[in-house]
N, C-alpha and C positions, 0 to 999 in steps of 0.2 A: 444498541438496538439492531444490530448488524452482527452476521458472522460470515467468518472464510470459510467456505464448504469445498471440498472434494467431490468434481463430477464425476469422479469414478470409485466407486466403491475401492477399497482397499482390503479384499478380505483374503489375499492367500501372496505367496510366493511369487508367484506366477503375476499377479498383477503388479506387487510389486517393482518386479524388473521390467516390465512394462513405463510407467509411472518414471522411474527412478532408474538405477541403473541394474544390468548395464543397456537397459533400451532406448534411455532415454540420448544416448549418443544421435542417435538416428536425425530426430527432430532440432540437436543442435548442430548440426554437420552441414543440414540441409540449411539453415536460416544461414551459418555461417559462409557459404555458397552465394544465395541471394537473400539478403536482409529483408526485406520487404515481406517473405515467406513468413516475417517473426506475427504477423497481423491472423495466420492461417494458421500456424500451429503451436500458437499458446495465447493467454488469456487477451493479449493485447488488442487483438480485434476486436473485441465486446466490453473494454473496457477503459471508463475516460479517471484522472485525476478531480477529485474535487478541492480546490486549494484554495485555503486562506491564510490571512493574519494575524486575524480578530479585531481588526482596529476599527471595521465598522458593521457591528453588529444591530441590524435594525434600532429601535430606539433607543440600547443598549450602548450606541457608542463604540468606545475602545473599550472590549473587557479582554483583551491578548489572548492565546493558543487553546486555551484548557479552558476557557468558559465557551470558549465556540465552536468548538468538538460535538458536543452531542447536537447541534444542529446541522452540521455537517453528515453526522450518520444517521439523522431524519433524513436531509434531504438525499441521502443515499439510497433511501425506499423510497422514495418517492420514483426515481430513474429506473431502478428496478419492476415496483409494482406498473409503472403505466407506459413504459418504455422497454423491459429487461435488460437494459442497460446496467453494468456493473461498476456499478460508480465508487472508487474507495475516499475516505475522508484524509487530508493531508492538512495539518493543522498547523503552522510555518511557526520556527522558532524566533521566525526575525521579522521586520518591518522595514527593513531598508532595502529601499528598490531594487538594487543594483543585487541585494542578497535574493531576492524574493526569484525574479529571472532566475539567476543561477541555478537557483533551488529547480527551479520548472526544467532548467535544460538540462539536470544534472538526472535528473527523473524518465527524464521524455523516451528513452527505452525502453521503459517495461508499461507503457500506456499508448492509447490511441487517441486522445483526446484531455484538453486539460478547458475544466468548468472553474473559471474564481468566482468567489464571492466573498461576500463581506471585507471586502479590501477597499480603503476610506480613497477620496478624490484630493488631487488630483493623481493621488498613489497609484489607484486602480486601472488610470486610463494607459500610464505609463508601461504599466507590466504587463496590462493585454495585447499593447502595442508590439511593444520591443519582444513577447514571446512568441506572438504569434509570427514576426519577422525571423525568428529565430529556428523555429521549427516549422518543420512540415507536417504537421497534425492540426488538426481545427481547435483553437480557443477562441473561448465566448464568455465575458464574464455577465454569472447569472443576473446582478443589477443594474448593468449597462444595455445589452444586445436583448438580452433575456426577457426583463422585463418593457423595452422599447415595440419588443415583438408583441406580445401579449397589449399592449396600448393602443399599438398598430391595429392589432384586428378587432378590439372592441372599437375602435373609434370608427372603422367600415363602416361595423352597423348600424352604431349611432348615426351618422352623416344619415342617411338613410333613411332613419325615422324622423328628421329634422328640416329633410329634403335642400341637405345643403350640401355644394362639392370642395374635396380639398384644394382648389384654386383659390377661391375666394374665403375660405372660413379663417377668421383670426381664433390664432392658438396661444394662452400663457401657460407656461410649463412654472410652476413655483418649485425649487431644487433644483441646483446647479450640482449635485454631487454623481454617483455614476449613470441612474436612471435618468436624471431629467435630461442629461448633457445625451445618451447614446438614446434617449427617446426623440430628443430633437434631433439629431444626424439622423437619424430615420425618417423621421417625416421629411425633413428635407429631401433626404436621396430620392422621395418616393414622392414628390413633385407638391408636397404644402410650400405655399408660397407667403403664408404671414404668420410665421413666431416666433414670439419674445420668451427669454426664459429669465426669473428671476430667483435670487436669492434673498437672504435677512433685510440685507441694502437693499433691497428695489433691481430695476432692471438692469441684468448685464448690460455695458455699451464698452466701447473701448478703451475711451477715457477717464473711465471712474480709478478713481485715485486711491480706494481702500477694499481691502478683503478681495484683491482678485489674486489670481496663478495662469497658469500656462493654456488648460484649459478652459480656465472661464475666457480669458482672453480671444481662444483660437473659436469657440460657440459663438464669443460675440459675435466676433466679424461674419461670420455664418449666418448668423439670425437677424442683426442688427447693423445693416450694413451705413446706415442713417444717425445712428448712435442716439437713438432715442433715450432721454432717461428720463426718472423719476421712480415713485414708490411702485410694491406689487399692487396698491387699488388703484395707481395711475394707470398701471397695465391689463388690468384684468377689464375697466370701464369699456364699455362695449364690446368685449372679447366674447365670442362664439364657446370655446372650448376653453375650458381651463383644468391641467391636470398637474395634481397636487401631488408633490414626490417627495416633499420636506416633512421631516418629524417632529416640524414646532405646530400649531394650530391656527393655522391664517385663516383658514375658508370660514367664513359666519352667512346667515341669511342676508346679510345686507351685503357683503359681496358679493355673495349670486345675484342679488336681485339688479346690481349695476352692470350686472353683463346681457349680451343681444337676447331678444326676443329667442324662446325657445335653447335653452343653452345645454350644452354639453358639459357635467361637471366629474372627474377621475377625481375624486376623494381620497388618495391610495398609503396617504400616511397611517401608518399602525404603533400604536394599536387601537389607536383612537382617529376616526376620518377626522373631524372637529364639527363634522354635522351630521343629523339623522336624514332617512330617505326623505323624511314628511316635511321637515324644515326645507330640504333643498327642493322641494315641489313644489312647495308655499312661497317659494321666492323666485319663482322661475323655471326651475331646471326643469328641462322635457327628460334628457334623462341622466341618472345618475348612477356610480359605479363606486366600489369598493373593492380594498383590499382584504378584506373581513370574510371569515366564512360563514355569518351570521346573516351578512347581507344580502337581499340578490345582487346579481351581479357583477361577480367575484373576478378583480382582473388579478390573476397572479402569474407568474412565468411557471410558476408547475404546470400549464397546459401547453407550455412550449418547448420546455429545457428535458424531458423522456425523448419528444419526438425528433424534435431537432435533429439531438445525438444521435437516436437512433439512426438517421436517413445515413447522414456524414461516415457515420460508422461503416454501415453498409457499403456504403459506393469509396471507402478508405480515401474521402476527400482529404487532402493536404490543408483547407484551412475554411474558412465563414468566409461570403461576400455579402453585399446589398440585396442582390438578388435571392440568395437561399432565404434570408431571414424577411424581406417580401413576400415571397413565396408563402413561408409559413406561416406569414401574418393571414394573408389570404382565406389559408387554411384552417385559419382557426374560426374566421368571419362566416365560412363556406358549412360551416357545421350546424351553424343553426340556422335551419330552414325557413322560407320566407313568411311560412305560415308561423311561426312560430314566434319572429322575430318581433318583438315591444321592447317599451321601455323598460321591463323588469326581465328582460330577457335578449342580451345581443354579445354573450359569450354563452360557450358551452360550459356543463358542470364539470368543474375537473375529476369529478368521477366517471365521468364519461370515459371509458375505454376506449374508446372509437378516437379519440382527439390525438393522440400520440401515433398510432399508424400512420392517419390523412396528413398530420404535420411530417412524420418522416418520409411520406410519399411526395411532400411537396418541395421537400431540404433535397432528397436526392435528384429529382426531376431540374430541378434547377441547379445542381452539383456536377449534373451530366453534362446541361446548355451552358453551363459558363468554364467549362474545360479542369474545372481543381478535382473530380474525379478520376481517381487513378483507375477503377474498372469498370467495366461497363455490366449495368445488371439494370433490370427493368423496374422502374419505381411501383410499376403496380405488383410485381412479386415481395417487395422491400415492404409494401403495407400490407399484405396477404401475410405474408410470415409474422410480422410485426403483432397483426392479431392473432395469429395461432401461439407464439410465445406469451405476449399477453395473456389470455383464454387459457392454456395448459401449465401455464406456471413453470416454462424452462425453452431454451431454443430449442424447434427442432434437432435433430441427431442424427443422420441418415444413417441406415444399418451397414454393417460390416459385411465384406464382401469377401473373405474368408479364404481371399487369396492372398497369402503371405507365406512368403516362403521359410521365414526367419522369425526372430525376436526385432531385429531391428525394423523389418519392414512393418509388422505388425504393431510396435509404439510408432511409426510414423504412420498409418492411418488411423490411429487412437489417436493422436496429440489433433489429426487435421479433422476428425470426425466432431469431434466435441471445440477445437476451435481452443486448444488449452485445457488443463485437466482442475483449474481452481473455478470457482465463480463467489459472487456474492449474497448474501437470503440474507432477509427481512426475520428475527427473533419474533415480531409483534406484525405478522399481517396486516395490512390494509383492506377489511373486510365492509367497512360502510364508512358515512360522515361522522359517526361518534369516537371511532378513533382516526381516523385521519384529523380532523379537527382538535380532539385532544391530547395527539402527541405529533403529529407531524407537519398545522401550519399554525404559523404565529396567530395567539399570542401561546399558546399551547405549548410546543416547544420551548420554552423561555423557560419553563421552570427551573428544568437542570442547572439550566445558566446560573442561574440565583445562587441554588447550591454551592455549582462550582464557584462562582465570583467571594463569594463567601471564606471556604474553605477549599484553598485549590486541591489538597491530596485528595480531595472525593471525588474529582475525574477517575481516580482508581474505582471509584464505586459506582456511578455516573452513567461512566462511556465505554467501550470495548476497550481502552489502556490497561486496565488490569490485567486483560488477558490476549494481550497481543503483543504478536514479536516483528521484526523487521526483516524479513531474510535477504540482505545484503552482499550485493556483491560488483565487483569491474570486469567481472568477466575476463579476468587475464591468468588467471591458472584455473584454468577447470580441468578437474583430474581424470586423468588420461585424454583430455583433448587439448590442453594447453592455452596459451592468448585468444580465446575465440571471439571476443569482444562481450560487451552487453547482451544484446538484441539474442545470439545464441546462447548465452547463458541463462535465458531465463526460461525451457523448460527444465532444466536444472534444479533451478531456486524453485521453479512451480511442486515441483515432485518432493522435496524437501520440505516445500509447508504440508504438503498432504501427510509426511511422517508425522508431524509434529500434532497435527489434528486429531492424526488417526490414533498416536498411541498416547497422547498426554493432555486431548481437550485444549489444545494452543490454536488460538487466531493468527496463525502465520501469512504475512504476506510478502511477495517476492519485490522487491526495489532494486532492480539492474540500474549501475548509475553509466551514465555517460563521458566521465571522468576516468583516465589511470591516473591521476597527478593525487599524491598524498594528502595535500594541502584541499583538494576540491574534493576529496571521498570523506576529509575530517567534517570540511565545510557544510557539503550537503545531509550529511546524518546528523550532524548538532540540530541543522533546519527542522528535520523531519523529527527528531527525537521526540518532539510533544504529543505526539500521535500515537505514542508505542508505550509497551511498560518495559519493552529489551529487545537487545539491538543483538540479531545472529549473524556474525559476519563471514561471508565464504567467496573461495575462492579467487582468492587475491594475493597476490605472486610473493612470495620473501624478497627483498628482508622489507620491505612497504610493510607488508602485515602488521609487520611487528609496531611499525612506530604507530599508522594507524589506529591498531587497539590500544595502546600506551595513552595517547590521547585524546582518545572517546573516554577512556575507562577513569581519566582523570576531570574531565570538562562534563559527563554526563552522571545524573543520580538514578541511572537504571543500568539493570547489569548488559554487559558488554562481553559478548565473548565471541571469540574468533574457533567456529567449530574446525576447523581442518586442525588447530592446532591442540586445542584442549578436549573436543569431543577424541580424538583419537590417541590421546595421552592416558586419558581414562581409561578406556577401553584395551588400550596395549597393560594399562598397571595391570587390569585386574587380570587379564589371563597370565601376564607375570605370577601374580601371585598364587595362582591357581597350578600355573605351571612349577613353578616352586615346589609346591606342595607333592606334588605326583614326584618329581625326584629326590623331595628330602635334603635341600638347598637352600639355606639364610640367606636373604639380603645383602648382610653383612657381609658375607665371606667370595658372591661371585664377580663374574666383569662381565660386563653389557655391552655390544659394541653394537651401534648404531651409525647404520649407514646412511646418509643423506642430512645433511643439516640445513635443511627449509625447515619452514613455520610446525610441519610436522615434528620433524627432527629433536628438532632444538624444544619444543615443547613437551613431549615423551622425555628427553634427558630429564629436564627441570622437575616433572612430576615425581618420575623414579626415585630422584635425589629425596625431593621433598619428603618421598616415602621412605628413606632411609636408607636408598641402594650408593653405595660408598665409588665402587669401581667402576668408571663409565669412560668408554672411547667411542668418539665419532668422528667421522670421516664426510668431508667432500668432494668435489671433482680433484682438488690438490692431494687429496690425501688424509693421512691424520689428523686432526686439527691438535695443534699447541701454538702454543704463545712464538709469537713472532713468523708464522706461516704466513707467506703472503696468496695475495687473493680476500680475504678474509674479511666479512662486512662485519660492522662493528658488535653486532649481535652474536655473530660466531667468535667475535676475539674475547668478549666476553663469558663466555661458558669454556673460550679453550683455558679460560684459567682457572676453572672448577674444575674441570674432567684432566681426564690423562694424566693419573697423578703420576707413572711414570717414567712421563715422556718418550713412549714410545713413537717413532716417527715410521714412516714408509706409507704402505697403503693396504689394501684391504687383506690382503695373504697373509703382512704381519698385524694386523689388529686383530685376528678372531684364531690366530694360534694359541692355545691354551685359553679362549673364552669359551665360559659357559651359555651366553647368549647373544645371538643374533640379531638383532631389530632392521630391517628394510624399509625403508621408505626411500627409495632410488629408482631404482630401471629394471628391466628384465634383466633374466642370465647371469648377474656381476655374479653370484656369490654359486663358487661350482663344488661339486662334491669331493674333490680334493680337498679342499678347504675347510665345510665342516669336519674330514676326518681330525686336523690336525684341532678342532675345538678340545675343552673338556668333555671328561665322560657323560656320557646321557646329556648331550647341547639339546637347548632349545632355541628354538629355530622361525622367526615370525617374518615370512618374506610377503611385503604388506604391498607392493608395486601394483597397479591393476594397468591393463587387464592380464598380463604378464607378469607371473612374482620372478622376484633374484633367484630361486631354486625353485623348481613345478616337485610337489608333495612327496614324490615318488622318490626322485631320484633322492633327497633330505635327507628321507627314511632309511632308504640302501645305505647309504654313508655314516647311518650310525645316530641320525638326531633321534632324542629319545621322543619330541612335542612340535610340531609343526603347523602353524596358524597362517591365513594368509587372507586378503581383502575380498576374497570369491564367495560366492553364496555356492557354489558348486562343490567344493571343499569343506572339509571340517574345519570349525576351528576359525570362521570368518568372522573377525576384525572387522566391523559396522560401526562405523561413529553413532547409526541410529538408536544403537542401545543407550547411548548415553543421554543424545542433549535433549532429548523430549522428557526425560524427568527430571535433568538439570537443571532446565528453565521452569518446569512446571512448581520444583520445589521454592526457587527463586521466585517468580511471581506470586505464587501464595502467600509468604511472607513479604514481599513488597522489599526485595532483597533490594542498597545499595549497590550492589557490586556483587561479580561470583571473584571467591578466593580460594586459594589454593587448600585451603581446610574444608571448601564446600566440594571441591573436586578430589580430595580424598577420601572424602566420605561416600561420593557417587563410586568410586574404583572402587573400594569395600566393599561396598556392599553391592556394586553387581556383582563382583567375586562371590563373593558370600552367597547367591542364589544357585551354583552350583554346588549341590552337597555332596558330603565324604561321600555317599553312595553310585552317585550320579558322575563324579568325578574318574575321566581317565584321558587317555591320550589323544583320542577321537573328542571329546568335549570338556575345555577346560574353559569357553564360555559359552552362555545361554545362547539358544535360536533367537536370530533378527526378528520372528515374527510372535518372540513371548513376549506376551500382555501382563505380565503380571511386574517386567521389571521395572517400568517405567513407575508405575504405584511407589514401589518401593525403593527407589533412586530418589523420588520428588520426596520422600517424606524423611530419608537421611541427610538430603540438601537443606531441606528445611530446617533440620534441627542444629545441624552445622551454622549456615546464617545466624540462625539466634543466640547460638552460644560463641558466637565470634563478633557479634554487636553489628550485624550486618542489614539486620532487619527491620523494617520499619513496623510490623507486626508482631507480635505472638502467634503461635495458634500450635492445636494438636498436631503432632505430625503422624499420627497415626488416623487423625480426620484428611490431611492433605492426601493418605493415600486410596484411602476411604472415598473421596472423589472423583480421583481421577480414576479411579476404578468404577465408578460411578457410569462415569460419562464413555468407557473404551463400553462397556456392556451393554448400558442402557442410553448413550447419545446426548443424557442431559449433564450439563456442567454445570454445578452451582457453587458461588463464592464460601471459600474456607470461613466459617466463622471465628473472630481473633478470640484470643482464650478470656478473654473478661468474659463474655457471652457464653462461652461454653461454663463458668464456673456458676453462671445463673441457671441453667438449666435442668 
């Protein structure tokens, strides 16, 4: 129900490098300077986590990761439509506390905010605890704080109409799980002075001796400081209010009817209250409220959880207090006017527009007066803009001011204009109650569930996993900037899902983790893996990489590929072989000397070989690699005993004497024009180093190279890993690929080769422009067919429909699922 959109158009070169590189240095330079800048110039400011575990899905229960997916990207339009808040779905692999945290902290750089939900008690209380201790960004879990606020402010208006205050009003809260417990903390903080909260047992008290935890325990003592006990109809007998947060069916007319004259009743179990408004009239209730959006008077935390974030967003508060979530209870009370306010009427309709400004105008006013505001901005501009995003359907933009002396300057007031270059949109508007109601509040959203519970691979058909990647990274090799951490690396990863959107219809989203340790980058993507259909891993240092991808690629059943290493193995084959071709040079018979043995390095060998190049020498800062060179991590001792068959030792002067090719992936300057002379005749020559290659075009040429490639868009001949992995993955998630294998990555190197023909082919282009549309079509539908005849897929389907789509969607914007070939043979 969700898609990753590009707020900036992608339509030339020029933007491009904007976007991407090399402009996008600009905006990581500057975060990497001061961190905090990462909120101003990439998506992080306008965007919170939404995270679960599945284990407590409304009446649902425990249905785990993939049946509670699609209501996660419900309530993702929700925060969008009545908020623009950008809220993505994070759908946890695990259930163990101590994982669940992790998972949050491992995240917490590429977001401004983390929303849980549906995480069962005393689970729930523990992980909004310990995260929000943990980080400096505001968590709120939507069934705890969420709905506590929303109960808050209908209960205002109720007292109201009842003419009773919350000193003296007795309250029973039935559900002890994360609403009833962080509904009762609220009313406490906010001066009720009598209530009980109960569960199945009857009333929490201290020393009940079955079905308590840590929680119930620490509520009692709060509520119950007297240790009253007995059943919930002990407690409900002359109680004022009573609000129902449990999903068995307590409430009947003859409980209301034993509660005070005139009574308050919150109904709020779904999807069934267990009474109609007319029974709970008939037995007393003055007035009565539901969770239902059939009913009037609809409490739900959607009237809270757009605006909330919203405010906190704004004013970059570091975390929730009593007061903001006060505040906004207020505000929600404050909306329906005094004329207005009855007993069928003491909440606003959460179609109300209006409700998410006033509430983020009242989150930030109070975010200011209790000091967790890190800037100071005026909460009546915070609700003014609030409704202009709202109303126009995107934040404001301030225009360009057209002073920019450069390319770098000019991507850093793009990255800070727009606030980030991704965002999130709604597939299915929110255009009235008939669809809000029937796809995005309970019981309405549950269907998918059903599905998926049913049959979990139709989350592939379901939810956005079909067509969504992870773009993953630790931020500790970013190329040409090197260790810049997370927080700078993520307009990086932002710029990279925009490729992926733009040329293959890919839902890419950027996940900067907060981790460099092997162990907590393997950790937190197995967590996150349920949310995705493949995992794009970048910029993460050798020899880590390596072991990294080794064990994603063995522990997860979606493909896994580490682009630094295989998007640019592909992309070097195929001008290899293209290069080949213009000189009239077998495979078989040349020697390849490849400089640099990082994840690049080492990965270009392996491809080559696979392709059947025999002769292969690489070098690192030692030198030659052979067997027994020391330095040497265990990845490089490994391939030094494939390559260099022989045994040449020294360093770079003697490796490419008498070679016929070059491959760079090193530094500037190493490789000088003496040097190519002493290659073979007609060398080719690929100095790939950015932004500085091993030889600059010119002098290569002087020297005798007959083909020269290099990682520049300003140059012929650039070496763009972009041409590869937006039809790599797109062929792969069609087919609902296993794994990408090295038969899927020879098939992408062919046939991008192959899209240069005999005629088109010379020394100036021996491969296609970064900004042709037609390769990616055609790369997804050779991966495609690779997958299925290597038993890699969990589909069939045409591959000449897979290209047939994605060609679809670069032209005409719409993406629609590959149909698998049984359906196509019906047709």
């Amino acid at each position: 129900m969700i898609t990753v959109a590009s707020k900036v158009p992608l339509k030339d070169r020029s933007v491009l490098s904007l976007v991407y590189t090399p402009g996008v240095a600009a905006p990581c330079l500057e975060i990497a300077k001061a961190p905090l800048t990462s909120f101003d110039y990439t998506l992080r400011g306008n965007t919170i986590a939404l995270v679960s575990d599945g284990s407590s899905a409304y009446s649902f229960g425990n249905i785990g990761p993939l049946a509670t997916l699609p209501m996660l990207e419900d309530a993702c339009i929700l925060f969008k439509t009545f908020g623009g808040v950008d809220a993505f779905p994070i759908s946890l692999g695990t259930q163990d506390v101590e994982e669940i945290i992790a998972a949050g902290i491992a995240i917490w750089p590429t977001f401004g905010g983390f929303c849980l939900s549906s995480i069962a008690s005393p689970r729930a209380l523990t992980v909004t605890d310990h995260l929000a201790r943990a980080v400096n960004i505001p968590v709120l879990h939507a069934h705890q704080q969420g709905t506590a606020v929303a109960v808050l402010g209908a209960l205002y208006n109720a007292l109201k109409l009842v003419d009773k205050t919350k000193e003296h009003v007795r309250i029973v809260i039935n559900g002890a799980g994360p609403g009833g417990i962080g509904t009762a903390q609220l009313l406490l903080q906010d001066g009720f002075q009598h209530v009980l909260i109960c569960d199945r047992l009857g009333i929490l008290h201290r020393y009940r001796t079955h079905n308590m935890n840590w929680a119930k325990l620490d509520i009692a003592r709060q509520t119950n400081p007297n240790d009253i006990s007995g059943t919930f109809s002990d407690a409900v007998r002359g109680a004022d209010v009573l609000i129902a947060l449990s999903s068995w069916n307590t409430i009947t007319p003859e409980v209301i009817s034993s509660m005070a004259e005139r009574s308050i009743v919150f109904a709020l179990a779904l999807p069934d209250p267990g009474v109609t408004p007319e029974d709970a009239q008939s037995a007393g209730a003055a007035v009565f409220a539901t969770g239902h959006p059939d009913i009037p008077n609809m409490i739900t935390n959607a009237l809270v959880l757009p605006g909330i974030f919203r405010g906190v967003l704004d004013m970059r508060a570091t975390r929730f207090n009593r007061e903001m979530l006060i505040a906004a209870a207020h505000a929600i009370a404050d909306l329906v006017p005094p004329e207005q306010l009855s007993p069928q009427q003491i909440v606003p309709s959460v179609m109300e527009y209006g409700v998410a400004p006033r509430v983020a105008r009242a989150a930030a006013e109070a975010a200011r007066q209790t000091g967790v505001a890190r800037i100071e901005k005026d909460p009546d501009e915070i609700e003014m803009q609030a409704r202009r995003t709202i109303y126009e359907g995107h934040r404001p933009v301030p225009p360009p001011s057209h002073h920019y002396a450069n390319t770098q300057e000019q991507a850093l007031e793009l990255h800070k204009r727009y606030q980030g270059v991704l965002e999130i949109q709604p597939k299915v508007p929110i255009r009235d109650y008939i669809v809000l109601n029937s796809l995005y509040l309970y019981p309405g959203l549950s269907q998918t569930a059903y599905k998926i519970l049913e049959e979990p691979d139709s989350a592939f058909d379901y939810t956005g996993k079909g067509n969504r990647v992870a773009v993953i990274s630790d931020g500790s090799a970013v190329l040409g900037l090197g260790n810049i951490g997370p927080r700078a690396a993520l307009p990086v990863m932002e710029g990279k899902a925009i490729l992926f959107q733009t040329f293959a219809g890919i839902e890419a989203y950027p996940i900067c983790l907060s981790t460099q340790d092997t162990d907590g980058i393997v950790a937190a993507v197995e967590y996150l893996a349920p949310s995705f259909g493949g995992i794009n891993l970048e910029d993460i240092a050798a020899p880590k990489c390596f072991e990294v991808e080794d064990r994603l690629r063995n522990s997860l059943d979606i493909p896994v590929v580490h682009d630094d290493q295989h998007g640019t193995a592909i992309v070097v084959l195929a001008g290899i072989i293209n290069a080949l071709r213009l000189v009239n040079k077998r495979k078989e018979d040349v020697t390849a000397v490849i400089l640099g043995a990082g994840a690049a390095g080492i990965a270009v060998a392996n491809l080559l070989m696979y392709w059947g190049m025999k002769k292969l020498i690489l070098l690192n800062r030692s030198g030659i690699l052979r067997p027994g060179l020391a330095g040497m991590n265990p990845v490089q001792e490994e391939i030094a005993n494939r390559t260099n068959l022989d045994q040449k030792s020294g360093g770079l002067s003697e490796a490419v004497e008498g070679a016929d090719i070059f491959i760079g992936l090193s530094a500037p300057g190493v490789l000088t024009p003496d040097m190519v002379k002493t290659m073979a005749p007609q060398p080719i020559i690929f100095a790939l180093a950015n932004p500085v290659p091993e030889i600059m075009p010119d002098e290569a040429l002087a020297a005798g190279a007959r083909v020269v490639a290099t990682g520049r868009s300003d140059f012929p001949n650039q070496v763009n890993n972009s041409l590869a992995f937006p039809g790599l993955f797109r062929g792969a998630l069609d087919v609902r690929a296993h794994t990408v294998n090295d038969e899927m990555k020879l098939a992408a190197a062919e046939r991008l080769a192959s899209m240069v023909t005999d005629r088109e082919l010379q020394e100036g282009q021996i491969i296609p422009q970064a900004m042709d549309y037609d390769i990616a079509p055609a790369i997804a539908a050779a991966v495609a067919q690779a997958a299925m005849e290597t038993g890699v897929a969990r589909l069939r389907v045409d591959p000449q429909l897979v290209a047939q789509h994605c060609r679809d969607f670069i032209y005409e914007g719409l993406m629609t699922p590959v149909p698998p070939a049984d359906e196509i043979q019906h047709t």
